[in-house]
PAFIZA-462245 format. One record per residue (C-alpha): residue in three letters; x, y, z. Coordinates in steps of 0.001 Angstrom, whole numbers, always signed. Layout:
N
+---------+---------+---------+---------+
| residuo |      xx |      yy |      zz |
+---------+---------+---------+---------+
|     Ala |       X |       Y |       Z |
...
+---------+---------+---------+---------+
END
This chain:
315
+---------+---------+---------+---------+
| residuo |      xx |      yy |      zz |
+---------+---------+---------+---------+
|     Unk |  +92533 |  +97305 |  +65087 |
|     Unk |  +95368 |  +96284 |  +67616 |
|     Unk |  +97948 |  +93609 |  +66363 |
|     Unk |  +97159 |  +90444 |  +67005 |
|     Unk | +100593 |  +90077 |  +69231 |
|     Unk |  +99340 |  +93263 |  +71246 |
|     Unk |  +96257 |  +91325 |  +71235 |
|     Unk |  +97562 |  +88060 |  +72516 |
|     Unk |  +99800 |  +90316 |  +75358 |
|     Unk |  +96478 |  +90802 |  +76941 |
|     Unk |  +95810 |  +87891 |  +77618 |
|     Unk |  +99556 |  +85966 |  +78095 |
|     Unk | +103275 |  +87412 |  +79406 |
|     Unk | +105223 |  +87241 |  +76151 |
|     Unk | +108447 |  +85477 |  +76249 |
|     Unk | +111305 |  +86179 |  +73560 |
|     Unk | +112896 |  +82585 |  +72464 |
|     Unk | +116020 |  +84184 |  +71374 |
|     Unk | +118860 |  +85915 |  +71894 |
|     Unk | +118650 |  +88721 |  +69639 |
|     Unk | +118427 |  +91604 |  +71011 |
|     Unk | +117171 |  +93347 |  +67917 |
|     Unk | +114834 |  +91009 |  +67690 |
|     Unk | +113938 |  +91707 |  +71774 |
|     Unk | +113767 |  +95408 |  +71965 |
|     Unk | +111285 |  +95237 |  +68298 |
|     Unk | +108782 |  +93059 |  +69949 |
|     Unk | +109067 |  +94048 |  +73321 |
|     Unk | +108317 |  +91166 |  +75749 |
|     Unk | +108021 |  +90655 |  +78843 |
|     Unk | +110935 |  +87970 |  +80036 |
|     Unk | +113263 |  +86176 |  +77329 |
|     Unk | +114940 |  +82375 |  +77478 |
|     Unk | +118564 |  +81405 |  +76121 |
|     Unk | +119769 |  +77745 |  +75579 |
|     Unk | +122617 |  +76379 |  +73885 |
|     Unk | +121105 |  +76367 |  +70677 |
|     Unk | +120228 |  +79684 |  +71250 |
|     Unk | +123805 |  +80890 |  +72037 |
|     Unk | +124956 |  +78905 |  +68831 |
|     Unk | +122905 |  +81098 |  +66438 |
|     Unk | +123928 |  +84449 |  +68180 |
|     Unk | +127552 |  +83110 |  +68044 |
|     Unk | +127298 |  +84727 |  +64156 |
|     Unk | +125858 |  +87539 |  +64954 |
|     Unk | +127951 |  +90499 |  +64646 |
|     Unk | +126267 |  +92817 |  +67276 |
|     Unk | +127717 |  +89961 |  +70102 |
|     Unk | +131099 |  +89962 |  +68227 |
|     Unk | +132452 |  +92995 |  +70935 |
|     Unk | +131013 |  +90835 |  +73972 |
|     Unk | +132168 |  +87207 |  +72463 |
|     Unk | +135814 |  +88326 |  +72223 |
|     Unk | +135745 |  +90300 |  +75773 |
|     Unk | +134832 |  +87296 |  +77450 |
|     Unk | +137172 |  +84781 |  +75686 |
|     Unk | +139751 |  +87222 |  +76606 |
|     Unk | +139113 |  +87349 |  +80689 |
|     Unk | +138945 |  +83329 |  +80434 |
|     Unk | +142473 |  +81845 |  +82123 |
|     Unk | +145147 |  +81907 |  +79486 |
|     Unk | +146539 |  +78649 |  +80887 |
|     Unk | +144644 |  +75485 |  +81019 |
|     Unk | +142893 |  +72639 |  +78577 |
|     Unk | +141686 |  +74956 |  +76132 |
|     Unk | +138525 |  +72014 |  +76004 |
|     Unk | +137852 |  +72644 |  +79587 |
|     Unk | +138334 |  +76543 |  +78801 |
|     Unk | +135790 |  +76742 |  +75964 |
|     Unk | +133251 |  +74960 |  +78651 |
|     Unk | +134093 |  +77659 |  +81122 |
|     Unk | +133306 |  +80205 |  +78382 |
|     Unk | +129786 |  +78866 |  +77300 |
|     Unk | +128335 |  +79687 |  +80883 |
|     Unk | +130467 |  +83014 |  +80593 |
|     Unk | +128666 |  +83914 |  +77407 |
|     Unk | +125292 |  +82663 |  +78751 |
|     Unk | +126002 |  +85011 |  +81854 |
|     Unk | +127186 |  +88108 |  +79719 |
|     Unk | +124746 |  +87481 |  +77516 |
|     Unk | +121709 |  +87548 |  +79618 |
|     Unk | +122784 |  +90734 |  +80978 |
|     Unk | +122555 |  +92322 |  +77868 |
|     Unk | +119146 |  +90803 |  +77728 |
|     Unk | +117912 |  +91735 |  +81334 |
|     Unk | +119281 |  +95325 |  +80034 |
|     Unk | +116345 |  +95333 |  +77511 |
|     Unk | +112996 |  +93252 |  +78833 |
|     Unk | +111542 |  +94314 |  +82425 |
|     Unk | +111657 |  +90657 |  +83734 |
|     Unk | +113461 |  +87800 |  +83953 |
|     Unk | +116056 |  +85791 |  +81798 |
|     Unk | +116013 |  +82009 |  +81518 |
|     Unk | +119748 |  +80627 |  +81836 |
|     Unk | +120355 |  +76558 |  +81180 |
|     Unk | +122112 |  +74236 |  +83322 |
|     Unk | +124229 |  +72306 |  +80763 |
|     Unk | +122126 |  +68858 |  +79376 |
|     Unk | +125448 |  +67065 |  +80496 |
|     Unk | +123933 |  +67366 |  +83697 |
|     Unk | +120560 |  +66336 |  +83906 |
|     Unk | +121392 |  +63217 |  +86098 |
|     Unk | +122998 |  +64765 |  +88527 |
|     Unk | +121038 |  +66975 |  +91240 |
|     Unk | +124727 |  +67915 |  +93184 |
|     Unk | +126259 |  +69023 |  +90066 |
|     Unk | +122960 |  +70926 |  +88613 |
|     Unk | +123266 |  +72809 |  +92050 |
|     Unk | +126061 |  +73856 |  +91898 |
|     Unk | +126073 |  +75011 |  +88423 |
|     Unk | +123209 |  +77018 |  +89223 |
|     Unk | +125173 |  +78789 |  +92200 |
|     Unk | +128134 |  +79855 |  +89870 |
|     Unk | +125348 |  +81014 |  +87057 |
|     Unk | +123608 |  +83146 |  +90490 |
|     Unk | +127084 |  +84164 |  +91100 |
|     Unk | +128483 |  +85314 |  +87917 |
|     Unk | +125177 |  +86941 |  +87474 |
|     Unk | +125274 |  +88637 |  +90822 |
|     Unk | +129091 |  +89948 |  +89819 |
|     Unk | +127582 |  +91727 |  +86648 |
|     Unk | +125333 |  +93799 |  +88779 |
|     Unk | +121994 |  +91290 |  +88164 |
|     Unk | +120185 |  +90021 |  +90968 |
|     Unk | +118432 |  +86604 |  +91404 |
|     Unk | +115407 |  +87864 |  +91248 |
|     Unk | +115916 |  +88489 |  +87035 |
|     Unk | +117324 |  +84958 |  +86483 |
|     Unk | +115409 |  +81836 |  +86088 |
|     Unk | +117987 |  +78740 |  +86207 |
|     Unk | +116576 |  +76358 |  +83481 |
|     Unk | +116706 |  +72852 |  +84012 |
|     Unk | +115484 |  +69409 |  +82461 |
|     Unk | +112743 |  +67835 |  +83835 |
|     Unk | +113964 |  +64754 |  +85137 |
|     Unk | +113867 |  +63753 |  +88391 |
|     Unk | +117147 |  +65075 |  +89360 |
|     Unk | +116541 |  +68471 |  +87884 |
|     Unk | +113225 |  +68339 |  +89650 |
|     Unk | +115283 |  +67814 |  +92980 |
|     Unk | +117815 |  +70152 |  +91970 |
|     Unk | +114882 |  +72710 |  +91389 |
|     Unk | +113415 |  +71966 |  +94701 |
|     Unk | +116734 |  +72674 |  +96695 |
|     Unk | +117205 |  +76057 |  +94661 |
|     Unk | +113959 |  +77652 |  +95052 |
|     Unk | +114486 |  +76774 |  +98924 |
|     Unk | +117409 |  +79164 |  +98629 |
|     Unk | +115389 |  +81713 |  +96629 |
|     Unk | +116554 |  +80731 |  +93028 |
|     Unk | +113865 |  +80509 |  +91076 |
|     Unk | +113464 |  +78018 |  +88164 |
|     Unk | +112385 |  +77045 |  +84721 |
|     Unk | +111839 |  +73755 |  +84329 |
|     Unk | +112322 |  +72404 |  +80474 |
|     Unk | +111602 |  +69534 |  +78039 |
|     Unk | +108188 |  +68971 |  +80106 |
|     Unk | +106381 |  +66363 |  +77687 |
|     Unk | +104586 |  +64281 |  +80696 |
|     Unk | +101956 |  +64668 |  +83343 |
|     Unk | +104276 |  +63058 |  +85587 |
|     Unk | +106680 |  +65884 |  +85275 |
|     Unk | +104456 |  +68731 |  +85159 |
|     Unk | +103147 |  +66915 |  +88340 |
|     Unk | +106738 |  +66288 |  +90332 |
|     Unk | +107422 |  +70041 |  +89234 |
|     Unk | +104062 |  +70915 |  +90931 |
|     Unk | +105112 |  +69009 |  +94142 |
|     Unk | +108577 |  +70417 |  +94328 |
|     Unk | +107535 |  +73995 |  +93793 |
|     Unk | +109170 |  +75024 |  +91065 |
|     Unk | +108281 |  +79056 |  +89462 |
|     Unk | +108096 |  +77704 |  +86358 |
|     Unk | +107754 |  +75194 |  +83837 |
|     Unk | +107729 |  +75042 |  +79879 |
|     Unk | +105687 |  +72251 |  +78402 |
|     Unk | +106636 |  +71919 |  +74784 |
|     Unk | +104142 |  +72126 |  +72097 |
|     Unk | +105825 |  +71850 |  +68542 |
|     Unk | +107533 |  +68859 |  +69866 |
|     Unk | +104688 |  +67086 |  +71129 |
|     Unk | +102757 |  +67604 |  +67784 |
|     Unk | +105817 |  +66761 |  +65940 |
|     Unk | +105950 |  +63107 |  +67453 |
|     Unk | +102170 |  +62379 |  +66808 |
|     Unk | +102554 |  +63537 |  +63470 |
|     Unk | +104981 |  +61032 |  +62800 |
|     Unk | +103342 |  +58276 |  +64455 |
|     Unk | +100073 |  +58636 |  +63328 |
|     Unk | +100548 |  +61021 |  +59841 |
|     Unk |  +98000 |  +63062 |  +60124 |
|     Unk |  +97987 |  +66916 |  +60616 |
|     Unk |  +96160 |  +68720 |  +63430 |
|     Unk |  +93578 |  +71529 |  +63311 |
|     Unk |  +94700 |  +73859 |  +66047 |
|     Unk |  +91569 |  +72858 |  +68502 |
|     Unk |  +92929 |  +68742 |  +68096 |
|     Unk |  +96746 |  +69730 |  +68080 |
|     Unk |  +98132 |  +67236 |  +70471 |
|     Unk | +100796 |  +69335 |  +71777 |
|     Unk |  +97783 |  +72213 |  +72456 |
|     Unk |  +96040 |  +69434 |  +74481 |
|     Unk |  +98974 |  +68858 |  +76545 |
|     Unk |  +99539 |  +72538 |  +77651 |
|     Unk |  +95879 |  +73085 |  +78049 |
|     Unk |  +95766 |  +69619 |  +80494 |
|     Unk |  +98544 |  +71146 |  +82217 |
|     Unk |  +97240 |  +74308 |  +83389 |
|     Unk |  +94001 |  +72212 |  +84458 |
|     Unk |  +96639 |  +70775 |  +86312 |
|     Unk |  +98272 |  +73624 |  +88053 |
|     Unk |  +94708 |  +75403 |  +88694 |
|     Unk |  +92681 |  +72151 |  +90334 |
|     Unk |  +95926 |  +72119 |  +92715 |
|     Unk |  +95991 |  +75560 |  +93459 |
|     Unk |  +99631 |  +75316 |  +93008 |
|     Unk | +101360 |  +78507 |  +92497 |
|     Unk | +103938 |  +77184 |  +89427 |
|     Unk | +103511 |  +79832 |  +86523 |
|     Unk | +102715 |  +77143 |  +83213 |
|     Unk | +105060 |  +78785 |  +80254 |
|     Unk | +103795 |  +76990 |  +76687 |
|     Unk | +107468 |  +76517 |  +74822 |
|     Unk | +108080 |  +75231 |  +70749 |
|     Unk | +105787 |  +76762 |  +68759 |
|     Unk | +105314 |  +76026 |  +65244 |
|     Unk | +102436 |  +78026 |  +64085 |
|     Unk | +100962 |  +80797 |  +65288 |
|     Unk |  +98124 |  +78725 |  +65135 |
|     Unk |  +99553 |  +77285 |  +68165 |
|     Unk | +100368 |  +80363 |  +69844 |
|     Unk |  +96718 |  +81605 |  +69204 |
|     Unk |  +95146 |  +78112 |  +70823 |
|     Unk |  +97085 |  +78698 |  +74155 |
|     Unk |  +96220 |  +82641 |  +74521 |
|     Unk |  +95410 |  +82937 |  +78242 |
|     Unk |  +98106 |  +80511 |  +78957 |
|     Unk | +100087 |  +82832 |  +81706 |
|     Unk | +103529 |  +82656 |  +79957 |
|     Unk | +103968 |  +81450 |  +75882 |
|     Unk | +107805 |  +81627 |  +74935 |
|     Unk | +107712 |  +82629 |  +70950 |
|     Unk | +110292 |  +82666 |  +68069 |
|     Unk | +111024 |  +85659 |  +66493 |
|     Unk | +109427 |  +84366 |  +63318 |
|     Unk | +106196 |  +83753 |  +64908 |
|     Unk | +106369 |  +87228 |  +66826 |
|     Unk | +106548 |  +88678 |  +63588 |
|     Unk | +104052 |  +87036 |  +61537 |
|     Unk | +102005 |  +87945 |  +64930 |
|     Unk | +102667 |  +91554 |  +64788 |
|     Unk | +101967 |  +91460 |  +61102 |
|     Unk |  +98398 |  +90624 |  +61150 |
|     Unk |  +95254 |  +92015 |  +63179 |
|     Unk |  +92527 |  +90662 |  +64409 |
|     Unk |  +90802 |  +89892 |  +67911 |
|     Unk |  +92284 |  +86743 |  +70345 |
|     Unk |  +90041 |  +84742 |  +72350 |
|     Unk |  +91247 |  +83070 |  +75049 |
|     Unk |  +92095 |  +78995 |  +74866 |
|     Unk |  +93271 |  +79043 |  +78312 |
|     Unk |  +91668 |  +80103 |  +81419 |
|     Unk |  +93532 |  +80284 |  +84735 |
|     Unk |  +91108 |  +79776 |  +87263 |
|     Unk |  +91808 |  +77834 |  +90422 |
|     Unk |  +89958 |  +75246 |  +91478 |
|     Unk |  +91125 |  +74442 |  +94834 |
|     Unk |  +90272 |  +71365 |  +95310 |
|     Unk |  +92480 |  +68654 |  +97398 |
|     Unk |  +95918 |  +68062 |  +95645 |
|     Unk |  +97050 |  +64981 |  +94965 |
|     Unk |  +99765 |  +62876 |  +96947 |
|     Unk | +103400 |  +63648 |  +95837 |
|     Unk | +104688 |  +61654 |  +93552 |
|     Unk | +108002 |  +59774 |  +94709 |
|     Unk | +110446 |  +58342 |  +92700 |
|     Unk | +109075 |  +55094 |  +91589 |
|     Unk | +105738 |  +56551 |  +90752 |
|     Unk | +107556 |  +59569 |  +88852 |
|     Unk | +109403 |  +56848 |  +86598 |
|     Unk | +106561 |  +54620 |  +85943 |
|     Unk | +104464 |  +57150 |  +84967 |
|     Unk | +106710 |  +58887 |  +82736 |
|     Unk | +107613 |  +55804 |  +81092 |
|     Unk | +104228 |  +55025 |  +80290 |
|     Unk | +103960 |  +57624 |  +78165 |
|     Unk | +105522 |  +56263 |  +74847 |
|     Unk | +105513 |  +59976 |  +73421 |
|     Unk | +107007 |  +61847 |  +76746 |
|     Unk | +109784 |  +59333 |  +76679 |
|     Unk | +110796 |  +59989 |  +73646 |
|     Unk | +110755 |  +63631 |  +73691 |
|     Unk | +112618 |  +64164 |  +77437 |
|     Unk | +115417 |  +61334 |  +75776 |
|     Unk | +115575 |  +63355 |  +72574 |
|     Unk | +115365 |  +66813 |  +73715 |
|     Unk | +118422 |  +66209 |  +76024 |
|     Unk | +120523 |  +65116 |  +73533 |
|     Unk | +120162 |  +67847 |  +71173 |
|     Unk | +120795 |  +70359 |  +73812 |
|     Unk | +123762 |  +68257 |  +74746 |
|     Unk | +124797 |  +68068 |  +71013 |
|     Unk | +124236 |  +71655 |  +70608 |
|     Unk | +126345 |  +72660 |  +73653 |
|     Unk | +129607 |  +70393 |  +72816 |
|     Unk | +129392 |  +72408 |  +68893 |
|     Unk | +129663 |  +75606 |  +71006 |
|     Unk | +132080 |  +74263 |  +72717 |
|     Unk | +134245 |  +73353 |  +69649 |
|     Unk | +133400 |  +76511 |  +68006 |
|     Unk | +135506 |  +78455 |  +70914 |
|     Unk | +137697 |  +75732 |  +71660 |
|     Unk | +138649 |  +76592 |  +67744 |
|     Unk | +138336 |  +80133 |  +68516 |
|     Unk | +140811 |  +80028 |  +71470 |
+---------+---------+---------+---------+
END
């Protein structure tokens, strides 16, 4: 009897949620995703100690040391998704800092000096996915890059509308959340989900029906797991990004996986593009979505200004 994470691989690209690349190489996956938060926990680790201090040490030794440790975070996202794209066979998610989630210009041209740096360590575009918040000026950030050949994650995806406007703007990829989705309805309602009624389930399930009755070519990535339970409901999903805790308890355990998800195109007519206004209203509608986009920002922004204090103290 195969594991049930060999099991699941047959059915969904695994994605490592972390940055540990012990954690990477033991359960072998396909593509991995960093984020601030990410970062943070590896910033204790002692097998990134070596590549922490070479990279504080090529930063400028003149300058705000505030403005330096900001420079440094998208150093160490750079150097450390080369180590990562050293280890899985595809690509590595890198974040656009939450800071700028409101601004298209500036999201571009972050992305270009992530592409750069990336391209200076001897990894090509084609192993980097720029991850960006799914608002409407990440969307039209996204939309710009892929133009140029820059492929992109798209993040915090809670709404239709987004997972729509993502659609239009033809993004490579997007990462509905799960965990989070369930979390809120939890709280709002207090009751707790079999894994067939799991809101957040629901949601990534209604947005592959999504991608395949449009035909569209986005690959759907299920993101925030809190159970395997979870994980085990979305098996046929293309992509399902996974903590190393639920990789393990995964690996642990055998048994067969039946598919949750199928992928089969539809074809039919796609709908009108969303514009602006209709993007907005929609998204707002959705009490939930609202919430979660709002929220989710904030923590990645809160999460990025502690790594920058922790090297900012470091420097």
């Amino acid at each position: 009897m195969v594991s049930r994470l060999d099991a699941l691989k047959q059915h969904s690209l695994v994605v490592a949620d972390t940055g540990d690349l012990d954690a990477i190489r033991r359960y072998q996956p396909q593509d991995a995703t960093t984020n601030p938060s990410l970062i943070l926990k590896a910033f204790d680790m002692p097998g990134y100690q070596p590549l922490i201090e070479r990279e504080l040490a090529a930063l400028p030794a003149q300058g705000d040391k505030h403005q330096r440790a900001a420079q440094a975070v998208d150093r160490l996202a750079v150097a450390m998704g080369s180590e990562i794209a050293g280890v899985v066979p595809g690509r590595v998610s890198t974040e656009v800092a939450a800071r700028l989630s409101f601004d298209t210009q500036a999201s571009i041209r972050k992305a270009h000096e992530l592409i750069a740096d990336y391209e200076q360590r001897g990894i090509g575009r084609d192993r980097v996915l720029i991850k960006l918040a799914a608002t409407w000026e990440g969307i039209r950030a996204a939309e710009v890059l892929e133009k140029e050949g820059i492929n992109c994650n798209l993040t915090l995806l809670f709404s239709d509308a987004q997972a729509q406007a993502c659609f239009d703007a033809g993004v490579f990829l997007v990462s509905p959340f799960v965990g989070r989705v369930t979390d809120w309805y939890k709280q709002h309602t207090g009751q707790d989900y079999a894994a067939t009624e799991d809101p957040g389930v629901q949601f990534v399930q209604g947005v592959c029906r999504q991608a395949n009755q449009g035909g569209y070519d986005t690959v759907v990535m299920g993101a925030s797991f809190r159970s395997t339970g979870q994980v085990l409901a979305l098996a046929g999903c293309p992509r399902l990004t996974i903590s190393p805790a639920l990789l393990e308890e995964l690996a642990a355990s055998d048994d067969e996986v039946t598919p949750g998800v199928t992928m089969e195109r539809a074809g039919g007519q796609r709908p009108t593009p969303l514009d602006e206004a209709e993007f907005r209203w929609e998204h707002n509608q959705d009490a939930m979505a609202n919430d979660k986009l709002a929220e989710g920002i904030r923590r990645f922004a809160d999460d990025q200004a502690s790594l920058e204090q922790r090297i900012a103290d470091r420097l």
